[in-house]
C-alpha positions in Angstrom: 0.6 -1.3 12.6 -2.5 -0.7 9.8 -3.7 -3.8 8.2 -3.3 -3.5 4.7 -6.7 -3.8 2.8 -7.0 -4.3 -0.9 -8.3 -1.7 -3.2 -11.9 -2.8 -4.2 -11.4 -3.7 -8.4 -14.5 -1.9 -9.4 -13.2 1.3 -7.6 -9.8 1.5 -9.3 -10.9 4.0 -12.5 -12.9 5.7 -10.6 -8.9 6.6 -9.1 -8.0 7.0 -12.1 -10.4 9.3 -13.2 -10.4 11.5 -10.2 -6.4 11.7 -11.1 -7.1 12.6 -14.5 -9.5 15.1 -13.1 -7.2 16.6 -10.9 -4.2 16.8 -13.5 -6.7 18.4 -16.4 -7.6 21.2 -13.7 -3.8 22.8 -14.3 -3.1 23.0 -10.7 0.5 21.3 -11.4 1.2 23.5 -13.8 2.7 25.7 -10.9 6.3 25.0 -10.0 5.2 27.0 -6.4 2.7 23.8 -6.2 5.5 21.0 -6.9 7.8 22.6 -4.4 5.6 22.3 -1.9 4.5 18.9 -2.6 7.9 18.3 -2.9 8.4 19.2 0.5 5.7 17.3 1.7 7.0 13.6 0.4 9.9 15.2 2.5 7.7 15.5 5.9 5.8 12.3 5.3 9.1 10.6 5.7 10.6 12.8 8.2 7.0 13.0 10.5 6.7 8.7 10.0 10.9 7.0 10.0 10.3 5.0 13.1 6.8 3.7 11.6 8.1 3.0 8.7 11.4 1.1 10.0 9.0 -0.6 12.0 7.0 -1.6 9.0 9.9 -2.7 7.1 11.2 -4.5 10.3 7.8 -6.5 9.8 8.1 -6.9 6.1 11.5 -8.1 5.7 13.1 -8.4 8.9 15.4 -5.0 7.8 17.6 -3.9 10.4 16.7 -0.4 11.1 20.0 1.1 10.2 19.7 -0.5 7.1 16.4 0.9 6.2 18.6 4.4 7.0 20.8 4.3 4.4 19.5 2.0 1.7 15.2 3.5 1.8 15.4 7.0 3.5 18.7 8.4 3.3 18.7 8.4 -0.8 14.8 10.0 -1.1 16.0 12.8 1.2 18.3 13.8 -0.9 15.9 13.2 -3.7 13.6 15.3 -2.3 16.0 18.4 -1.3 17.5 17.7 -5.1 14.1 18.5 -6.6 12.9 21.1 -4.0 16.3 23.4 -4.9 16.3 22.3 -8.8 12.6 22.1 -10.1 12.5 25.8 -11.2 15.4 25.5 -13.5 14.3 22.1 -14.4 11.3 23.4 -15.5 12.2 26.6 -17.1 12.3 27.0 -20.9 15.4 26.5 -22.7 16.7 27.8 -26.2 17.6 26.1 -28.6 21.2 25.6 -29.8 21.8 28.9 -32.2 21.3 28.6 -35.7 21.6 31.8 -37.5 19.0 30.5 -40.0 16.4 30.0 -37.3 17.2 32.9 -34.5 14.8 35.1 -35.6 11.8 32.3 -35.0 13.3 32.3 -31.1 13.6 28.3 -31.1 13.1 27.2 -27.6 11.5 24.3 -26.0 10.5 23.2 -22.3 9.6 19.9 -20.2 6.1 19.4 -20.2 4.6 17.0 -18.0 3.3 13.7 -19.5 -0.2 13.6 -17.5 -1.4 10.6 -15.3 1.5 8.3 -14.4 1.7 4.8 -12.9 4.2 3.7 -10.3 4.4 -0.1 -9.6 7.0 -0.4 -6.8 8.6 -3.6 -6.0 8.9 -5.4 -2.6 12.8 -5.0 -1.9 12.9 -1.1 -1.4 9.7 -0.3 -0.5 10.3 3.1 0.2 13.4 4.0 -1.4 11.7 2.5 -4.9 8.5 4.0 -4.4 9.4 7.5 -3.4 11.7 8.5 -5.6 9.9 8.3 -8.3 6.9 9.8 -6.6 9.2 12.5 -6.0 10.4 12.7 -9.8 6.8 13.0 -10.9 5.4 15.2 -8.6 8.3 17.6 -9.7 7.3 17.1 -13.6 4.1 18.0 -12.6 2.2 14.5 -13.4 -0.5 13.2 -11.2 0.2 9.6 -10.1 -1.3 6.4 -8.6 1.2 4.0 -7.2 0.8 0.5 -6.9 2.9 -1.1 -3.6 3.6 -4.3 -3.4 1.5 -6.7 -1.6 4.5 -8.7 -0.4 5.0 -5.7 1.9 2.1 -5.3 3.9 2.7 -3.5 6.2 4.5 -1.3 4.4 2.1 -0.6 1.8 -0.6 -0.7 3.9 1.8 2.6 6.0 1.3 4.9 2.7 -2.0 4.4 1.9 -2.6 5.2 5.6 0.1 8.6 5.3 -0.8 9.8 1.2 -3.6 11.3 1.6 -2.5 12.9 5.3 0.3 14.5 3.4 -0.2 14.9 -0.2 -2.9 16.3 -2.6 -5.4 13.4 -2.1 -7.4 14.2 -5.9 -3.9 14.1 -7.7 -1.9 11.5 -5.9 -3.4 7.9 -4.9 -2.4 4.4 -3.8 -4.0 1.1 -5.1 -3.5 -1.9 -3.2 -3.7 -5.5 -4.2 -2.4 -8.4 -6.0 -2.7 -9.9 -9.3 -6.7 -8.8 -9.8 -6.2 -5.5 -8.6 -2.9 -5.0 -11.0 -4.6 -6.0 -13.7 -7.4 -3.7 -14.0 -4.5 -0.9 -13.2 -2.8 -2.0 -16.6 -6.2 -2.1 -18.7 -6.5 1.9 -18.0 -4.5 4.1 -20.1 -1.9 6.2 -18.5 0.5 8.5 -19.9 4.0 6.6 -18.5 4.6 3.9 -16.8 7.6 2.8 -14.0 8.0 -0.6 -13.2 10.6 -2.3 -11.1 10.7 -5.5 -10.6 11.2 -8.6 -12.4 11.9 -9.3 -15.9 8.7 -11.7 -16.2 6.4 -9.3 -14.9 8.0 -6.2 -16.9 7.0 -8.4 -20.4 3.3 -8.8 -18.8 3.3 -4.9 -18.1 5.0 -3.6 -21.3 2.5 -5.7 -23.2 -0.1 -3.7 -21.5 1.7 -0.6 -21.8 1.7 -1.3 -25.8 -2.2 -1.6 -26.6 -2.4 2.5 -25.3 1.5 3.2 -27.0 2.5 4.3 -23.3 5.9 4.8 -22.8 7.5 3.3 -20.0 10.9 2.5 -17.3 11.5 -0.8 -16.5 14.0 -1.5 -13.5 14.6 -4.9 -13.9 18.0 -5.9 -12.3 20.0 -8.8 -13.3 22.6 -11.2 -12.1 25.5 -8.4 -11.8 28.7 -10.0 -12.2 32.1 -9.2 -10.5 35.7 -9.8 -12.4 39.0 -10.1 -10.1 42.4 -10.0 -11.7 45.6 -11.0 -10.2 46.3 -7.2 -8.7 43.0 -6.9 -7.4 43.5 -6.6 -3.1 41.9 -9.8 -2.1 40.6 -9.5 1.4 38.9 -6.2 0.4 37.1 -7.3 -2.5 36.4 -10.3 -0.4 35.0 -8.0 2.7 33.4 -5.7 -0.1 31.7 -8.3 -2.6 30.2 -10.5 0.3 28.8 -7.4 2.3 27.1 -6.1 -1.0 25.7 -9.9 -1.2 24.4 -10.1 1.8 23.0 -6.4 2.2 18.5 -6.6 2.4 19.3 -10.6 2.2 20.8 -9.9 -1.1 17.9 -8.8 -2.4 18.6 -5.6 -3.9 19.0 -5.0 -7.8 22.4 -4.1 -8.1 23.8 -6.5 -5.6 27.0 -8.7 -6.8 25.3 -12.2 -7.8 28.9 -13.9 -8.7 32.6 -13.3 -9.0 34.4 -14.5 -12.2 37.9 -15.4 -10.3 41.2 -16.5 -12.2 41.6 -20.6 -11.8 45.0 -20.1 -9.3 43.1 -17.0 -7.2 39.6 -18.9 -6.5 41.8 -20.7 -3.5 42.8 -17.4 -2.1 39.5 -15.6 -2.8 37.5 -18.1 -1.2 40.0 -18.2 1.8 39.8 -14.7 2.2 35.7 -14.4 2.4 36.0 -17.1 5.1 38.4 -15.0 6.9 36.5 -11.6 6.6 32.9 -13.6 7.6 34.2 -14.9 10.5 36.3 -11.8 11.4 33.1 -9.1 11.2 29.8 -11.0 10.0 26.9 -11.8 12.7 29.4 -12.7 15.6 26.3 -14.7 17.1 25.2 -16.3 13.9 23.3 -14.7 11.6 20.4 -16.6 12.2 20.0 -14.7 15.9 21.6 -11.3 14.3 19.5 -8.4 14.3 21.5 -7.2 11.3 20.2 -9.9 8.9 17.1 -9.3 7.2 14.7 -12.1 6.1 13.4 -13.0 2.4 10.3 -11.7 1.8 8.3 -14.6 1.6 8.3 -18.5 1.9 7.7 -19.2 -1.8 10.9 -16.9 -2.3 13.1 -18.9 0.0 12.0 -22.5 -1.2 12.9 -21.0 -4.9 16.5 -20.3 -3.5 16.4 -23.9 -1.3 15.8 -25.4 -4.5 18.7 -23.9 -6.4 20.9 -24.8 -3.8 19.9 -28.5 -3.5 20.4 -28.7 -7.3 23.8 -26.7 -7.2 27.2 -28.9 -8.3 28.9 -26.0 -6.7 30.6 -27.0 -3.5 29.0 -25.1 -0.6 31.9 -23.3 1.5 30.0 -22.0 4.4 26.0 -21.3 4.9 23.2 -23.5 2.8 20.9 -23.5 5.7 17.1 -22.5 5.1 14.7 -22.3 7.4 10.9 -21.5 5.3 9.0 -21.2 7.4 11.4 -18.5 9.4 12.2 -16.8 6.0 15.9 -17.7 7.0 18.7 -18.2 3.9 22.1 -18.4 5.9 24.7 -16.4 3.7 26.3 -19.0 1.9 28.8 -19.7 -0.3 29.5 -21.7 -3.3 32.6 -22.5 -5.9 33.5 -24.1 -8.1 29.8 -23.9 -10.3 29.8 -24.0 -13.8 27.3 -21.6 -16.2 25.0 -24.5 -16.4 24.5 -25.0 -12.6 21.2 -24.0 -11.4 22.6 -21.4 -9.1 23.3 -19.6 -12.4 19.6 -20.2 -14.1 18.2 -16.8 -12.9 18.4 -14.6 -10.3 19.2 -15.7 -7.0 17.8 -12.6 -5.1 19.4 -14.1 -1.7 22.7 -14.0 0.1 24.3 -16.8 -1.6 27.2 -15.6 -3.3 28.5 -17.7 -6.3 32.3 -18.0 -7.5 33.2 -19.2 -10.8 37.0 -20.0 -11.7 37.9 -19.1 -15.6 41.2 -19.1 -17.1 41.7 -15.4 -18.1 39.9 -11.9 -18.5 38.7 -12.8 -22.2 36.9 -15.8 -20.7 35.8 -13.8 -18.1 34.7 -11.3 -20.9 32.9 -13.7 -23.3 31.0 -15.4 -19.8 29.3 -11.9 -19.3 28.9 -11.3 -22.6 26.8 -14.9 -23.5 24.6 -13.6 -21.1 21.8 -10.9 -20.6 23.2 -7.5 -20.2 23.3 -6.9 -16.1 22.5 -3.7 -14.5 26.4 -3.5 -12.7 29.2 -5.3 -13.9 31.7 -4.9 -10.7 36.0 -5.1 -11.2 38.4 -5.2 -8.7 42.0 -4.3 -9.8 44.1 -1.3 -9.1 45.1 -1.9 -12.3 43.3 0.8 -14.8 44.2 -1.2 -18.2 42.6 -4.4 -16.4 39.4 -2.3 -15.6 39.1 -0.2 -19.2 39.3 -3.9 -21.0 36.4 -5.1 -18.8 34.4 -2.1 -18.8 35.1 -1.3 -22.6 34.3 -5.0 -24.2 30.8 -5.6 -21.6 27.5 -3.7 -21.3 26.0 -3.1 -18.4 23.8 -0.3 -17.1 27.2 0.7 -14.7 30.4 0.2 -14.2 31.8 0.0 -10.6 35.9 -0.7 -9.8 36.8 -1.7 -6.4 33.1 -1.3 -4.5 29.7 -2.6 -4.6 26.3 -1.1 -4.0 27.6 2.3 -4.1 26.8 3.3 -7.1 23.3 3.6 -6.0 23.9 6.6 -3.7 25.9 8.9 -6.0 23.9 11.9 -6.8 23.9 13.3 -10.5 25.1 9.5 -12.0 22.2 8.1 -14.3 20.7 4.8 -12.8 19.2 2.4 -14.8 19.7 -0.9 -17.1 20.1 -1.8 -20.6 18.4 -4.8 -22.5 17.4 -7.4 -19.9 18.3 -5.2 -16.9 15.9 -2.7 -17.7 15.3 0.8 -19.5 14.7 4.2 -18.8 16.8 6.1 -15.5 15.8 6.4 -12.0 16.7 9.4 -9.4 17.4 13.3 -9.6 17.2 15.0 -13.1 16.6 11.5 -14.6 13.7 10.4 -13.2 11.9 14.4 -13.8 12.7 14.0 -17.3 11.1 10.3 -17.3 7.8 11.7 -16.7 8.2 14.9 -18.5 8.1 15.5 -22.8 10.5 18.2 -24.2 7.8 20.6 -25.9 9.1 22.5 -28.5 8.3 26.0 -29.4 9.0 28.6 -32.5 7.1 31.4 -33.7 8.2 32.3 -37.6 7.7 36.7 -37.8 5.6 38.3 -40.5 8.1 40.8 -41.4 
């Protein structure tokens, strides 16, 4: 496995330049070009999946079927999306007709912005970094991406593969921590994606705002889920605890808590029990191979430390094990809105139920808090769904499933307020990095 190796500080724009370089030449200006850059992001993965599930293995501890379906399956679709779509994406458009205008022939197109910066988190270290590659190499941007350093050997895999398989003058990888990130956000680029967390996004924006860059911030949230006296226990149970404990639980749209009625949160609780034992880790999860690890000790002493100060009573799990990167799925009722496990974002498979007395206290709990990327129901019952869905705000809405929202194609994924801005995948993400130029010419006669 390559050793990751920081990008020297002094070095990083001159990167930047060459990328400028490169995207002022006009070479991405050719859709023929994309598509076949496009095609390589496509062979990179294809050519490298065991190296890569190896890396993430060795990052987080992933399970390689889970690196399958959450990191590669969803940018192969991205990729043959953008191959098959990019022409029409890219082709000019008229304008809604206006009889007082037609003769001008009002038309516009997607333009790309120019030299774009990617700064991918550590919890989807392929799925969050090469999809939006894939989304700006079909706008036609040029692009440095910044990996995480809590993912070495993951980060350390692309900038070992980028230049093997893509244009090396228009696409490039930075590595390093806080110096090295720093010096990216004095440059001026011409967007920005980050995902991440909420602190770092205000640290980048305010960056982002001395050059008037625009940017996308994935931010995630604590997603809540809302049960109802029709819901099917067992399988929001079976559904809402394998969504919590999928990467560890640390994956931006995973369920953080469930707002239960009072006289269900027995039944609910019983029922997660059941389904645990019935078809979770049958030889513990600390000796599973289908349990990942947190990505780092300070992350798992930050979640110890919420669960030593929790008045929630632990049901089942609570054990940690730092310097193993080990958090046992656990979980927790009866915790209040004040309890620490509800102070931010757990970003671990602890799973959190809080009894209320009715949907509008369920409703006014969400809403005294930041806007989450999912809110999650479970009810068969479509009145019950429309009065959660229509009185919260969320980035999505998901009835009777977690996590899947993620793998729809053609749905927009992103947050709102604290969750985030800006959308992330297919069409969305081209038009992220892309300006809609517009275009009339007024006749002499």
């Amino acid at each position: 496995m390559a050793t990751l190796t920081y990008t020297p500080v002094d070095d990083i724009p001159k990167v930047h330049a060459r990328a400028r370089a490169a995207f002022e030449s006009g070479k991405t200006k050719s859709v023929a070009f994309r598509k076949e850059q496009i095609a390589q992001v496509g062979y990179l993965l294809k050519d490298n999946e065991l190296c890569l599930k190896e890396a993430l293995k060795q990052d987080l501890g992933r399970p390689h079927l889970e690196t399958e379906f959450l990191d590669l399956s969803p940018v192969y679709i991205d990729v043959a999306k953008a191959y098959n779509s990019v022409e029409r994406w890219a082709a000019e458009q008229k304008a809604e007709f206006d009889l007082s205008f037609w003769a001008m022939g009002p038309k516009y197109r997607h333009e790309p912005k120019g030299v774009v910066l990617i700064i991918a988190p550590f919890n989807g270290p392929v799925v969050l970094t090469m999809s939006p590659i894939v989304g700006a190499i079909a706008a036609g941007c040029a692009m440095v991406l910044k990996p995480s350093e809590q993912t070495p050997a993951t980060s350390a895999l692309f900038a070992e593969l980028f230049p093997k398989y893509l244009d090396p003058e228009l696409y490039h990888v930075v590595n390093g921590g806080v110096p090295e990130t720093t010096k990216i956000l004095e440059l001026r680029w011409d967007h920005i994606m980050y995902t991440g967390n909420a602190r770092i996004a205000r640290i980048v924006a305010a960056a982002a705002a001395k050059h008037l860059t625009p940017l996308t911030l994935e931010l995630g949230g604590k997603n809540p889920v809302v049960l109802d006296s029709k819901s099917d226990i067992k399988l929001a149970a079976k559904r809402v605890f394998w969504g919590r404990c999928l990467n560890s639980g640390q994956v931006c749209v995973c369920p953080e808590y469930v707002l239960v009625p009072e006289h269900l949160q027995d039944a609910f609780v019983d029922a997660v029990k059941d389904v645990y034992d019935e078809s979770f880790y049958p030889d513990g999860p600390e000796n599973s191979d289908s349990l990942g690890r947190i990505v780092g000790e300070s992350h798992v002493q930050r979640i110890k430390n919420l669960l030593d100060n929790t008045k929630g009573k632990i049901v089942f799990g609570g054990q940690v094990d730092v310097s193993k990167r080990y958090v046992a799925p656990t979980l927790v009722r009866d915790v209040s809105g004040d309890d620490s496990l509800m102070s931010e974002e757990i970003f671990g498979p602890v799973l959190v139920v809080i009894p209320v007395k009715d949907t509008d206290e369920a409703i006014l709990f969400i809403n005294s808090r930041d806007d989450p990327l999912v809110v999650y129901v479970f009810s068969q019952d479509k009145a019950f769904q429309s009065k959660v869905f229509n009185n919260t705000k969320s980035g999505s809405a998901v009835a009777n499933d977690t996590m899947i929202i993620v793998g729809v194609p053609g749905l927009p994924m992103g947050g709102v307020g604290a969750s985030g801005y800006g959308y992330y995948t297919g069409r969305d993400m081209f038009e992220q990095f892309t300006h809609k130029r517009a275009f009339i010419d007024n006749p002499s006669w």
